[in-house]
NUNUDREN-421771 format. One line per field, with one value per residue: chain; residue in one letter; x, y, z of N, C-alpha, C in turn. Coordinates in pm, whole numbers, plus 50000, padded with zeros to 5 digits. Example, Ala and Ser with C-alpha at 12.3 -4.5 7.8 and 13.67 -1.06 7.14 Angstrom:
2
chain	[A  A]
res	[A  S]
n_X	[51319  51285]
n_Y	[49431  49775]
n_Z	[50780  50708]
ca_X	[51230  51367]
ca_Y	[49550  49894]
ca_Z	[50780  50714]
c_X	[51320  51290]
c_Y	[49670  50003]
c_Z	[50780  50787]
! end
This chain:
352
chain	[A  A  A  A  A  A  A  A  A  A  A  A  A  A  A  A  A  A  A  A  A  A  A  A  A  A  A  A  A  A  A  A  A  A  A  A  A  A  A  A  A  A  A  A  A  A  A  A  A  A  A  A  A  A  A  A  A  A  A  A  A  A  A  A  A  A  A  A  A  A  A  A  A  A  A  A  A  A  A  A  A  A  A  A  A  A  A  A  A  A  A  A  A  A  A  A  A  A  A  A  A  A  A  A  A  A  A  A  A  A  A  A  A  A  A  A  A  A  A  A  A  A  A  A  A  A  A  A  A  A  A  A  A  A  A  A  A  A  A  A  A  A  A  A  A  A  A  A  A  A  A  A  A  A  A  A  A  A  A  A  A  A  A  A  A  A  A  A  A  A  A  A  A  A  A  A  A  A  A  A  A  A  A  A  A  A  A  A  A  A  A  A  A  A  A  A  A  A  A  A  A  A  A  A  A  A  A  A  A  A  A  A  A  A  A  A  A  A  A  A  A  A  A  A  A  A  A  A  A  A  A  A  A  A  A  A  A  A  A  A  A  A  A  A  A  A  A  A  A  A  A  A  A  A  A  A  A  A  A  A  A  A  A  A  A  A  A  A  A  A  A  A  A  A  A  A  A  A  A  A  A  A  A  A  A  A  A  A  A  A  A  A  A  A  A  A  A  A  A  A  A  A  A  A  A  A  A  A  A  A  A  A  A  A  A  A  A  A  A  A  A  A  A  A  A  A  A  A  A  A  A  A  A  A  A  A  A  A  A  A  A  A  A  A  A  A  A  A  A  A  A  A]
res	[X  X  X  X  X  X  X  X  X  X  X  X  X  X  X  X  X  X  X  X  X  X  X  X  X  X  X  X  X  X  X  X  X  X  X  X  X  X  X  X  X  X  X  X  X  X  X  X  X  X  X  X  X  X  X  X  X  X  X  X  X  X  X  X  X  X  X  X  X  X  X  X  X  X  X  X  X  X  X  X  X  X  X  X  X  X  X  X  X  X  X  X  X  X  X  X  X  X  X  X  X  X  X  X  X  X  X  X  X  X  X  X  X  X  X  X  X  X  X  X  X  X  X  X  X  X  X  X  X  X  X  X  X  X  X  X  X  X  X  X  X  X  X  X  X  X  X  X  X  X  X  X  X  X  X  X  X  X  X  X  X  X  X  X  X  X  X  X  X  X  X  X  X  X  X  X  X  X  X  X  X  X  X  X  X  X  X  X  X  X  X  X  X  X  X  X  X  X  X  X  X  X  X  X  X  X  X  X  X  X  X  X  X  X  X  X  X  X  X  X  X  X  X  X  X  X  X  X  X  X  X  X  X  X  X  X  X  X  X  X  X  X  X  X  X  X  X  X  X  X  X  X  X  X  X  X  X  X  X  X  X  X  X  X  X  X  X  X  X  X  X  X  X  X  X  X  X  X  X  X  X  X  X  X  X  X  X  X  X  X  X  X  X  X  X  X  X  X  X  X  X  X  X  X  X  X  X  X  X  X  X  X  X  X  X  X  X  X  X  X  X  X  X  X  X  X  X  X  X  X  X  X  X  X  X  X  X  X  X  X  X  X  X  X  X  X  X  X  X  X  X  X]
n_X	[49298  49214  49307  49241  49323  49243  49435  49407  49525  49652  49926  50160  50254  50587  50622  50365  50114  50061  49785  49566  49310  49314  49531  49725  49806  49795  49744  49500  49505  49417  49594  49626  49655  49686  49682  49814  49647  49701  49943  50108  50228  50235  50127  50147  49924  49795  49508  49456  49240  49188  49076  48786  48818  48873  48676  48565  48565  48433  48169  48079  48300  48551  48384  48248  48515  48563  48378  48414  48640  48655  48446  48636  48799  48734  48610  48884  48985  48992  48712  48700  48525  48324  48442  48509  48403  48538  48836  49071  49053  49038  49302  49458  49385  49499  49728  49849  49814  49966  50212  50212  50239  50432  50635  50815  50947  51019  50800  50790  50994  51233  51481  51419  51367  51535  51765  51979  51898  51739  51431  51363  51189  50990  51111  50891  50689  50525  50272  50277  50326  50479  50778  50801  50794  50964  51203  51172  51182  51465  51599  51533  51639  51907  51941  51961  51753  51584  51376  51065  50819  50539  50309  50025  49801  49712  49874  49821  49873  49997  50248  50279  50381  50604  50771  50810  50985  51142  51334  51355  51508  51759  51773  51710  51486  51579  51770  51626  51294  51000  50689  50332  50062  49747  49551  49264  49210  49160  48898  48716  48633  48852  49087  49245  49328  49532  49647  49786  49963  50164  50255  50479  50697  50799  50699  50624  50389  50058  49852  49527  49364  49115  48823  48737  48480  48379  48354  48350  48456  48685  48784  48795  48965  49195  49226  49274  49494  49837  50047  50070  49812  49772  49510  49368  49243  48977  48994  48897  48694  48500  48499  48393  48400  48306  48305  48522  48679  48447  48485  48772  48772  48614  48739  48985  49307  49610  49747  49725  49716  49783  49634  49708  49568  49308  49246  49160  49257  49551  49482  49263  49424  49580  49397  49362  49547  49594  49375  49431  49703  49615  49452  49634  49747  49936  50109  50167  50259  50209  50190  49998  49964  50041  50202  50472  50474  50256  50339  50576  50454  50358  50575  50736  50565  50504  50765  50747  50641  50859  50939  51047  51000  51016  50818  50558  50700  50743  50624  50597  50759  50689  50647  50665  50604  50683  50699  51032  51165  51335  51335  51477  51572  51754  51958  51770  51634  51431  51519  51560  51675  51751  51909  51917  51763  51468  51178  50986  50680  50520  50604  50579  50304  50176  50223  50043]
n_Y	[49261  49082  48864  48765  48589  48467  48338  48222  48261  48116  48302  48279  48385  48453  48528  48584  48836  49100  49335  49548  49476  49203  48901  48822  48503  48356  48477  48575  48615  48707  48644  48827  48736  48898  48904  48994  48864  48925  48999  48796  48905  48993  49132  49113  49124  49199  49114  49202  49227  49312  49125  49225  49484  49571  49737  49650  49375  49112  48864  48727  48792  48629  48570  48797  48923  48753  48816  49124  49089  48902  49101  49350  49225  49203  49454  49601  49750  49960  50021  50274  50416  50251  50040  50223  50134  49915  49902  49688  49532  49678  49801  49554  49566  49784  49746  49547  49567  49801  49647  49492  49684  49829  49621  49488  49534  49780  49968  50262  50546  50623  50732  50557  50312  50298  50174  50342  50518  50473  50423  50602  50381  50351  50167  49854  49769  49515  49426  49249  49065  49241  49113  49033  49289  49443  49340  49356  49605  49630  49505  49664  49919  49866  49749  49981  50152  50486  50558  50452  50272  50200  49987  49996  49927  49669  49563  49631  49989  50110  49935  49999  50257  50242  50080  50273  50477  50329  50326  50594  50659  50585  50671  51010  51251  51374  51174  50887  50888  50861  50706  50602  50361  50324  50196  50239  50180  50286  50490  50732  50907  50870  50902  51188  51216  50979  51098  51292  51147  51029  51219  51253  51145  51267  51233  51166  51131  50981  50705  50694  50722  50667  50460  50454  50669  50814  51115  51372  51365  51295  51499  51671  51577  51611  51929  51933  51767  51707  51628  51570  51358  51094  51005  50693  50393  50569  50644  50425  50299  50579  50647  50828  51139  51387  51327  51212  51526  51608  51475  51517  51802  51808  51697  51766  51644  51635  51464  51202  50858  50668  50377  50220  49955  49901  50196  50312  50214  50326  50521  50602  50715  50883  51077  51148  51256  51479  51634  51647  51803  52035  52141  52126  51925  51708  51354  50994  50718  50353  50004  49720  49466  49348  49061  49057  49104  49348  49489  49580  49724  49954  50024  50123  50250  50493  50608  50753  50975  51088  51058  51209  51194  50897  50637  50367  50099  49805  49562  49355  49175  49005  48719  48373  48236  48363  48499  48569  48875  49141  49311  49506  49534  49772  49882  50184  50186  50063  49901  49851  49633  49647  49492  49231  48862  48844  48762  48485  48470  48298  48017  48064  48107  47927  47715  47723]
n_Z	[46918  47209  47500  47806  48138  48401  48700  48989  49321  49631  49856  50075  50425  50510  50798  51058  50962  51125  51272  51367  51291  51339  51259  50957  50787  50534  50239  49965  49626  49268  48977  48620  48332  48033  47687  47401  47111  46830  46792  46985  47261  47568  47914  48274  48537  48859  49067  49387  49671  49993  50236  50446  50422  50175  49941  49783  49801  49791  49829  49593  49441  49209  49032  48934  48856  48669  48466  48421  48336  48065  47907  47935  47743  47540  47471  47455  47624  47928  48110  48278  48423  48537  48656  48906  49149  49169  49280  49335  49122  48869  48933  48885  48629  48477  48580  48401  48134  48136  48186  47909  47710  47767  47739  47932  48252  48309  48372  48342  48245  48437  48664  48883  48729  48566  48745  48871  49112  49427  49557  49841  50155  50446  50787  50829  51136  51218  51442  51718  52037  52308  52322  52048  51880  52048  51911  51612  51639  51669  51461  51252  51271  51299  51032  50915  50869  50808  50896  51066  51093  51315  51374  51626  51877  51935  52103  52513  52547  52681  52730  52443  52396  52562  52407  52192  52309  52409  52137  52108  52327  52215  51929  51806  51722  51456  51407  51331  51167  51303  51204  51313  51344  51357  51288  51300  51570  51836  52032  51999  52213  52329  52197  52124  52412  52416  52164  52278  52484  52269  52133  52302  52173  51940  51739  51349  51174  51211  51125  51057  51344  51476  51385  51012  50870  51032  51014  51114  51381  51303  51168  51395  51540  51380  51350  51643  51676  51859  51675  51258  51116  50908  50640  50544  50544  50584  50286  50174  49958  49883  49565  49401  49231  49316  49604  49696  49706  49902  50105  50186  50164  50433  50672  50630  50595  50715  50603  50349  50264  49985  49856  49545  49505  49697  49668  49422  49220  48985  48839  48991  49232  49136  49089  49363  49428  49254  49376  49690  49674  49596  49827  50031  50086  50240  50115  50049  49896  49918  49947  49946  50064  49867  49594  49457  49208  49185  49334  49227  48999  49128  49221  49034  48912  49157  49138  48900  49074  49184  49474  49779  50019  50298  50155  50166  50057  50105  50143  49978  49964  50154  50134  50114  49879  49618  49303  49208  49171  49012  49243  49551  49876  50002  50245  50319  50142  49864  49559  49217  49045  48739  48527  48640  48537  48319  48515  48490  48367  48245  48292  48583  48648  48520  48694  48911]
ca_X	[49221  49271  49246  49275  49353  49256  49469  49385  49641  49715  50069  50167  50373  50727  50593  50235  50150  49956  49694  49455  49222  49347  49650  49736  49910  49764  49697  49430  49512  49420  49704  49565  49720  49672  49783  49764  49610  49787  50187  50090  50284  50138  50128  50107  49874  49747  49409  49438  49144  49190  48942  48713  48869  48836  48567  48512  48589  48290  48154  48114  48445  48587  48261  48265  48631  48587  48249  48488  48775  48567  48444  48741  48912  48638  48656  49033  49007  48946  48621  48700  48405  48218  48533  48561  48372  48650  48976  49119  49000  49095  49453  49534  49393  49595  49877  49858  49808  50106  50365  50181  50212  50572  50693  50902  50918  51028  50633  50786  51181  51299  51594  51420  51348  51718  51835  52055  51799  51614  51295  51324  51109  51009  51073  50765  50690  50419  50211  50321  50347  50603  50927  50847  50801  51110  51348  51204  51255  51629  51671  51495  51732  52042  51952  52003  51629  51560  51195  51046  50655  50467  50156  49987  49633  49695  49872  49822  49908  50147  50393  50351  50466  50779  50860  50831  51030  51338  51377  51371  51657  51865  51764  51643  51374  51643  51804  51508  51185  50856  50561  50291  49952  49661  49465  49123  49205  49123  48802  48692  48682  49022  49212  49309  49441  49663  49762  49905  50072  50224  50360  50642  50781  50828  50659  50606  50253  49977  49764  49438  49394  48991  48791  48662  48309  48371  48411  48341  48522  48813  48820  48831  49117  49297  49229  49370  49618  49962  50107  49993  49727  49698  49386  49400  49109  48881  48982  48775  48533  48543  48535  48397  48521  48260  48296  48613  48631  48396  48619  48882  48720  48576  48806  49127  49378  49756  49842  49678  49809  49769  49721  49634  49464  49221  49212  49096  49394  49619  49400  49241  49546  49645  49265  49380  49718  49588  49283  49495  49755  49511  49436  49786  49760  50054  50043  50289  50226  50199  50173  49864  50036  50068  50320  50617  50386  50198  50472  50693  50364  50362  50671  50727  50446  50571  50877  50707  50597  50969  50925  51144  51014  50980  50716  50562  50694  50881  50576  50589  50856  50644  50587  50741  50576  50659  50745  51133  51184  51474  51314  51566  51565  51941  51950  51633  51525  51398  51588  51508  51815  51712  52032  51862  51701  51349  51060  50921  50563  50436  50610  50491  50138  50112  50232  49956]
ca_Y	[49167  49047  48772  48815  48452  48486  48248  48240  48173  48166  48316  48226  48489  48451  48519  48629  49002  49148  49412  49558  49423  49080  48833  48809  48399  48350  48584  48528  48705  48662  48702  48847  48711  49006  48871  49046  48766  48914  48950  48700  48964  48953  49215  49018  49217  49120  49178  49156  49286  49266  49064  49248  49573  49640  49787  49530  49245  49078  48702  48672  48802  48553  48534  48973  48987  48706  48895  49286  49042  48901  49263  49436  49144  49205  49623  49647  49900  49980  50126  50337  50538  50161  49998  50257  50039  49799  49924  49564  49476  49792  49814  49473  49558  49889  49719  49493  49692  49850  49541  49455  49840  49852  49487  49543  49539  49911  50037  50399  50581  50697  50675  50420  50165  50257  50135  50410  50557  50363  50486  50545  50313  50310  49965  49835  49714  49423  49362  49113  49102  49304  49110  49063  49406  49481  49219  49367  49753  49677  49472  49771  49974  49785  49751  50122  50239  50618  50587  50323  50272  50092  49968  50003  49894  49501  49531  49705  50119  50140  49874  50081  50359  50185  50049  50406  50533  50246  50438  50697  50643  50544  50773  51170  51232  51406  51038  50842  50965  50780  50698  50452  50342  50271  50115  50259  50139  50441  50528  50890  50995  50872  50977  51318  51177  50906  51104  51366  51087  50967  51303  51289  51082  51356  51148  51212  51157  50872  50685  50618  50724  50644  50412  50514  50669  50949  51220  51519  51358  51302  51644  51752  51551  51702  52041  51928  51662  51790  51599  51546  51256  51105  50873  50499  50289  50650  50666  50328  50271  50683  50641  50899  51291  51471  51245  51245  51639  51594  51404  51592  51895  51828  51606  51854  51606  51664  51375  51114  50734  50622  50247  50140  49840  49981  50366  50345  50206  50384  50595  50695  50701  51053  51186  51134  51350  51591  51716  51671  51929  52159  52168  52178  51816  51604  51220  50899  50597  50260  49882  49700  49315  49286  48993  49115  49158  49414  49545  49615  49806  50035  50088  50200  50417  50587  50687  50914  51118  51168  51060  51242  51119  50774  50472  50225  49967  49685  49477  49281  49085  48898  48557  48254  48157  48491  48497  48616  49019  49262  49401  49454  49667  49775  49980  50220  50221  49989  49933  49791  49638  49630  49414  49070  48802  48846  48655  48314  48457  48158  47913  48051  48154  47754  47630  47752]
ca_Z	[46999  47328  47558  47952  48136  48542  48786  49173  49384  49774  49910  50246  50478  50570  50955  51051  50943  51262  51255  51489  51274  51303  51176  50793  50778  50408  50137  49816  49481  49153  48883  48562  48203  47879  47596  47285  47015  46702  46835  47111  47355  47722  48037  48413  48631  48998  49188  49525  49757  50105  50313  50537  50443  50077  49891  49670  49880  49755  49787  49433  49324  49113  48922  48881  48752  48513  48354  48373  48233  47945  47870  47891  47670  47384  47439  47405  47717  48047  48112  48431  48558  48495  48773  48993  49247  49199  49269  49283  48954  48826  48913  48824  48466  48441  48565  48284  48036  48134  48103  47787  47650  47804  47701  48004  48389  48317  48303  48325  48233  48583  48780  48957  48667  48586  48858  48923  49219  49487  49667  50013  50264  50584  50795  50910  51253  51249  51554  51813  52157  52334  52289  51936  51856  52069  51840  51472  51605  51697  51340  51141  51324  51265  50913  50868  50805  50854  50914  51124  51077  51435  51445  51736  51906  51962  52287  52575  52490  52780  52631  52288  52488  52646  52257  52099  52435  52321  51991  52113  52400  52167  51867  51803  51601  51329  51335  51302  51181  51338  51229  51373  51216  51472  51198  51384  51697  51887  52016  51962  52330  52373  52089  52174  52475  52334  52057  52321  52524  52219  52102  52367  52145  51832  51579  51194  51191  51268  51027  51059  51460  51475  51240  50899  50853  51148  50946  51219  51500  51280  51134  51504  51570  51269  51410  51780  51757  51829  51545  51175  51085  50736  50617  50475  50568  50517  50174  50048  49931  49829  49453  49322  49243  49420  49739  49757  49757  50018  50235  50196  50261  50582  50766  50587  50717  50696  50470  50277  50217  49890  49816  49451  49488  49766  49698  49335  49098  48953  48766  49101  49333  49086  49129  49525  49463  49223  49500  49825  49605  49554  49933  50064  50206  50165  50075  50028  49839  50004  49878  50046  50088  49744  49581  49357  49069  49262  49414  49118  48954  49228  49281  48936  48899  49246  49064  48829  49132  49216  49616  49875  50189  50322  50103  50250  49933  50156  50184  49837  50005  50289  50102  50100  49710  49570  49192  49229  49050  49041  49359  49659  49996  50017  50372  50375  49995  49761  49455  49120  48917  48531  48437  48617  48459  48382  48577  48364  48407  48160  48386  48740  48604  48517  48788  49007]
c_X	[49305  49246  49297  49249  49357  49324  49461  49489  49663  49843  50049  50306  50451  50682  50470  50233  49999  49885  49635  49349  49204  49497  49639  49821  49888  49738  49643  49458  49502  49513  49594  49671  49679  49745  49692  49789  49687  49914  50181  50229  50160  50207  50037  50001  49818  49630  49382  49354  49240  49057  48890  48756  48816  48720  48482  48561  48443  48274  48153  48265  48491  48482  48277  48427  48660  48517  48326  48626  48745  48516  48559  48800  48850  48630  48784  49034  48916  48858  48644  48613  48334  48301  48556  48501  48482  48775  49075  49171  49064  49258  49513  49493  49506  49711  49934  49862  49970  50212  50349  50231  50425  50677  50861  50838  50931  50896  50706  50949  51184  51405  51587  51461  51446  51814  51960  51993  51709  51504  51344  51196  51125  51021  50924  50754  50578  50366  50230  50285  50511  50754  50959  50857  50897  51210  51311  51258  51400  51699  51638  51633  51909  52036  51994  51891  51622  51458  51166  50879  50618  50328  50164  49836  49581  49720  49873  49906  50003  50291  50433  50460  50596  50827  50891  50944  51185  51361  51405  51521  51740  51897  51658  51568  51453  51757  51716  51383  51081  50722  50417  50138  49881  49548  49261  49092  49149  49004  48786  48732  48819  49146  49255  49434  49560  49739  49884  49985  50166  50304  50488  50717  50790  50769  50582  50447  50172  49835  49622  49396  49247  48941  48718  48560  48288  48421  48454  48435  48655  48852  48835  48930  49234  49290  49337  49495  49755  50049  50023  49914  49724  49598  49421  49244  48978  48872  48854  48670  48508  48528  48486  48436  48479  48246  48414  48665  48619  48437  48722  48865  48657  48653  48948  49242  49516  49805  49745  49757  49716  49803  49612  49519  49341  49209  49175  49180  49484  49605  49358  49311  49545  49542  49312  49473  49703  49480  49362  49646  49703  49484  49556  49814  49864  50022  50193  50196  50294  50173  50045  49872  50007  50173  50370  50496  50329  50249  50525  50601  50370  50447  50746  50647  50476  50678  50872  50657  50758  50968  51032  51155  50974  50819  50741  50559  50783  50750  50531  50715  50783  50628  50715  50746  50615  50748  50885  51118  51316  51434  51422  51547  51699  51917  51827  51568  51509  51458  51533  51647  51768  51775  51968  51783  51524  51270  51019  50816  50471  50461  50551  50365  50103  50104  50119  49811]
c_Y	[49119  48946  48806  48580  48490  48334  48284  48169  48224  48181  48323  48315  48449  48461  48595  48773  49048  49257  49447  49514  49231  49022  48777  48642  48334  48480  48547  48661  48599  48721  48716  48853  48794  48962  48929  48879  48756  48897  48831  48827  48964  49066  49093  49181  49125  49222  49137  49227  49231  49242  49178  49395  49656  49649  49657  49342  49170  48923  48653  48721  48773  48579  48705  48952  48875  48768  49058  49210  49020  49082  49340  49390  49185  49396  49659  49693  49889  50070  50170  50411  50380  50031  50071  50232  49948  49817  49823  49518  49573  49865  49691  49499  49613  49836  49609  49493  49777  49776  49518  49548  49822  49738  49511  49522  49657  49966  50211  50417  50658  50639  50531  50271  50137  50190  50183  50525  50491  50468  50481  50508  50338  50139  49965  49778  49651  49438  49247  49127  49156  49272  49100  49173  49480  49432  49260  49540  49727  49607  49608  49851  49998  49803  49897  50212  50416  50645  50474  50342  50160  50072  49891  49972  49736  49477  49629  49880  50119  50085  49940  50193  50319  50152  50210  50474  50481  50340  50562  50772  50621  50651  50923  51147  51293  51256  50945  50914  50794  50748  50564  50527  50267  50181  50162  50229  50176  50479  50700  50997  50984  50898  51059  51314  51091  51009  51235  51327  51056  51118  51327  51239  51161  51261  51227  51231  50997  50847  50653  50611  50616  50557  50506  50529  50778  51041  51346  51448  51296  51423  51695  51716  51601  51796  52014  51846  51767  51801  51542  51373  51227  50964  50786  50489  50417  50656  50536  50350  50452  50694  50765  51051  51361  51423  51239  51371  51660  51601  51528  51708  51910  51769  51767  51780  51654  51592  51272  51037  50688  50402  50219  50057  49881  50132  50391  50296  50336  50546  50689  50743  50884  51156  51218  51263  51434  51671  51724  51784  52040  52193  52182  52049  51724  51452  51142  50795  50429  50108  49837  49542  49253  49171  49082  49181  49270  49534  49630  49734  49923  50131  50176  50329  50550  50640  50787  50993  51177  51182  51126  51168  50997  50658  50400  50117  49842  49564  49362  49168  48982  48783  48471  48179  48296  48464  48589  48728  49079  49371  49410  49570  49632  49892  50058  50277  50110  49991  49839  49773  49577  49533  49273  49033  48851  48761  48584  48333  48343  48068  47960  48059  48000  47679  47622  47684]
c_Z	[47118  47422  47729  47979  48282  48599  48910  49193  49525  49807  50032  50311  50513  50761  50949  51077  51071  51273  51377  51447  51262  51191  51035  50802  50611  50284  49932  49706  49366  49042  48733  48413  48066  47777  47480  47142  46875  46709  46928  47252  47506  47845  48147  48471  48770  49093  49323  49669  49917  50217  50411  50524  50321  50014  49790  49676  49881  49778  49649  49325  49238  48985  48877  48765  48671  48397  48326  48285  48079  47830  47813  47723  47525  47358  47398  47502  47849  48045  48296  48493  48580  48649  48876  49136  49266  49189  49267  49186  48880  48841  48889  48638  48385  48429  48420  48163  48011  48091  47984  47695  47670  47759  47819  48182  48456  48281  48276  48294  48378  48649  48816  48879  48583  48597  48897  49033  49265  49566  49807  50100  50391  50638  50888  50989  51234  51364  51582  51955  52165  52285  52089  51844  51867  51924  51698  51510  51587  51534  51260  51177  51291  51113  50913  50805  50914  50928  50976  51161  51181  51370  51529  51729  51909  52075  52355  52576  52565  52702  52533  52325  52522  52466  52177  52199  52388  52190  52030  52239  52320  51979  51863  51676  51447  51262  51256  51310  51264  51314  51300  51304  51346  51353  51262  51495  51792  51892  51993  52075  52378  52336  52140  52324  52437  52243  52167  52437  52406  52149  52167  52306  51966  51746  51487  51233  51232  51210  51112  51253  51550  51353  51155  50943  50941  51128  51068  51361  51462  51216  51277  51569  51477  51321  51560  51812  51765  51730  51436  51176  50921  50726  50555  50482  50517  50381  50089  50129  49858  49680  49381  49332  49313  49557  49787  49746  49825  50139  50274  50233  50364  50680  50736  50683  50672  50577  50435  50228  50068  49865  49701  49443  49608  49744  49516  49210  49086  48929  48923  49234  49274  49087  49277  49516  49404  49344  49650  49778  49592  49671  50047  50104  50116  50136  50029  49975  49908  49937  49995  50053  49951  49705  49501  49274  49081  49291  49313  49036  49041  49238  49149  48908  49035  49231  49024  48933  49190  49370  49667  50024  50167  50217  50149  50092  50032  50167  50055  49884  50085  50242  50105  49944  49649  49443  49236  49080  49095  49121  49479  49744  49997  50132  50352  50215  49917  49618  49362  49049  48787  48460  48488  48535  48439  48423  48435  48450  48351  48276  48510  48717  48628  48592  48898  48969]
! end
């Protein structure tokens, strides 16, 4: 038997996270308490939708994942074809499940959760205006990151241009790799051009160039850009097997971003990576402004795929309230040390 125990709670960013779709200065999640009734043992999990974005960014929210919490709590089990509308909901269960199952912050055995191998990250560039965009490339920089992820499509394209241009005066694309993330910025007729101003600057690839929903005039930018494209924002909403297929076969993009809590949980993150395998298309795993709790799920489960190139995991750090974990960015990877204390999820859970 089982009991589930939802707490809402707002975290507040360390500095405002900038978008083309608008500024992040708050962030709503609900933490999700599993406690098994007979040992009294307990798995944390966390559902965190993102406003205006995710699939299941619903007005009645709260009221849904107390009635799939209830449920679950009286099934024992995740019914997943019955959630895969709610990828939210559905990876904070899993993830809970998991600490509960794992009695541990080690959900998986790998290097990573070791802590004798860190993930490598890219650093991420927020949206600002110019000088502040300038002043985080030259810290990413400094820090010693390999990879350096822009987004672009808040200020004027030229400036982006002159910022991708500094990196690039000062490093080669075999020093630093590049990628930048238009978030849909990009109208259709103008893509093709941008993306082949922005190739002078050797970059990796470029998320998300056009918005979701334009299947044929982003499959024809996959065909022409000079450099690869991988999808985000196309993937939700996506849930099921013959749809996403679909996708994937008509757009055929280069790479595919993976983020848990928007792209289907856990569960459907590995439907994502077994079909874009099967088609040759590559793919990285990504956090989606999760806190620690979030974070640490993630970043575990991205272990077992054995990453080589760059994850976007650095963004479980942005809060100011953030339950403290044995998470750390040490120069351009994410590390997990096993030997600290563990988190007092009873005490922070309550406090909220």
């Amino acid at each position: 038997m089982y009991s589930l125990k939802i707490f809402p709670r707002t975290l507040h960013f360390k500095q405002p996270a900038g978008t083309s779709r608008g500024v992040y200065h708050v962030r709503q999640v609900w933490y999700l308490l599993l406690t098994d009734t007979e040992t009294g043992q307990y798995g944390v999990g966390e559902c965190a939708p993102l406003p205006a974005l995710s699939c299941d960014d619903l007005p009645d929210y709260p009221r849904l994942l107390a009635e799939i919490c209830e449920k679950t709590a009286a099934d024992g089990r995740i019914d997943y074809e019955a959630l895969r509308p709610y990828p939210s909901i559905l990876f904070g269960l899993e993830t809970a499940f998991a600490h509960l199952q794992a009695q541990s912050l080690r959900f998986w055995d790998t290097p990573f959760s070791r802590g004798t191998q860190g993930i490598p990250i890219n650093g991420l560039i927020w949206m600002g205006n110019f000088d502040e965009m300038y002043r985080r490339i030259e810290e990413k920089m400094k820090a010693g990151f390999r990879c350096i992820k822009v987004k672009i499509g808040a200020i004027e394209f030229e400036q982006e241009l002159e910022l991708l241009a500094h990196i690039r005066q000062h490093f080669s694309a075999s020093d630093i790799e590049l990628r930048v993330d238009a978030n849909g910025a990009f109208r259709p007729e103008d893509a093709l051009r941008k993306l082949t101003q922005l190739n002078e600057f050797q970059l990796h690839s470029i998320e998300q160039p056009i918005r979701a929903g334009q299947w044929e005039a982003m499959k024809a930018l996959c065909v022409a850009s000079p450099f690869p494209i991988a999808l985000d924002e196309e993937l939700i909403g996506v849930n099921e097997i013959e749809r996403k297929k679909e996708l994937l076969d008509t757009i055929r993009p280069q790479y595919i971003i993976l983020k848990p809590s928007l792209h289907g949980g856990i569960r459907g993150a590995e439907e994502w990576i077994s079909m874009a395998q099967e088609r040759g298309i590559g793919y990285w795993v990504t956090s989606a402004l999760e806190s620690n709790i979030g974070l640490n799920a993630i970043a575990q489960w991205c272990a077992t795929l054995h990453p080589t190139m760059p994850q976007g995991l650095g963004t479980g750090l942005l809060f100011t309230d953030n339950l403290d974990y044995p998470l750390h960015i040490e120069g351009d990877c994410l590390w997990f040390h096993p030997e600290e204390e563990t988190p007092d999820f009873l005490t922070f859970l309550n406090r909220i």
